[in-house]
C-alpha positions, 0 to 999 in steps of 0.5 A: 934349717928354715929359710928366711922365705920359710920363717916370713911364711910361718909368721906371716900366718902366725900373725894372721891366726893371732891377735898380732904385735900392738907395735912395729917389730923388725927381726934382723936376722944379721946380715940374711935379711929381715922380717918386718912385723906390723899386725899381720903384715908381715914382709922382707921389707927394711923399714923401721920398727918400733923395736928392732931385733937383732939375732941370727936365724939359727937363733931366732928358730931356737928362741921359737922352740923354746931351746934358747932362753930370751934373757940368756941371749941378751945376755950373752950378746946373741940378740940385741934390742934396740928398746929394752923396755919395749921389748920386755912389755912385748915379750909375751905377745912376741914369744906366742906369735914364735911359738905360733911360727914354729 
């Protein structure tokens, strides 16, 4: 499984190759860290977001690959939202920067 370093790079230059997040997303990757989203800028620094993910790293891999279903993991209680409506309006562009990572 890729380490925190690992998924930092591979969105930090899934950021860069793409057109970016329109807003502010931190991934909190429950208690292993967290990657900081502004545009391509992409760091382990904790400072707010406009939305806040929170989901294990395991988890995280697998809703890149497309093996875990964004809904279902609400759902479910394995990712968290800080903002709802945010999130599903970011909800493409967030799914193709992952996809761009794995």
């Amino acid at each position: 499984m890729a380490t925190l370093e690992e998924l930092t790079d591979r969105i930090r230059h899934a950021a860069a190759s793409g057109d970016g997040l329109a807003r502010t997303v931190k991934l909190d990757l429950k208690g292993e860290g967290v990657i900081h989203v502004d545009g391509a800028s992409v760091t382990n620094d904790d400072r707010p977001a406009d939305l806040v993910v929170s989901v294990s790293r395991a988890d995280l891999v697998k809703l890149g690959k497309g093996e875990l279903d964004p809904m279902r993991a609400v759902m479910t209680g394995r990712m968290k939202l800080s903002d709802m409506g945010l999130a599903f309006s970011l909800q493409p562009q967030i799914q193709a920067l992952f996809e761009r990572a794995v």
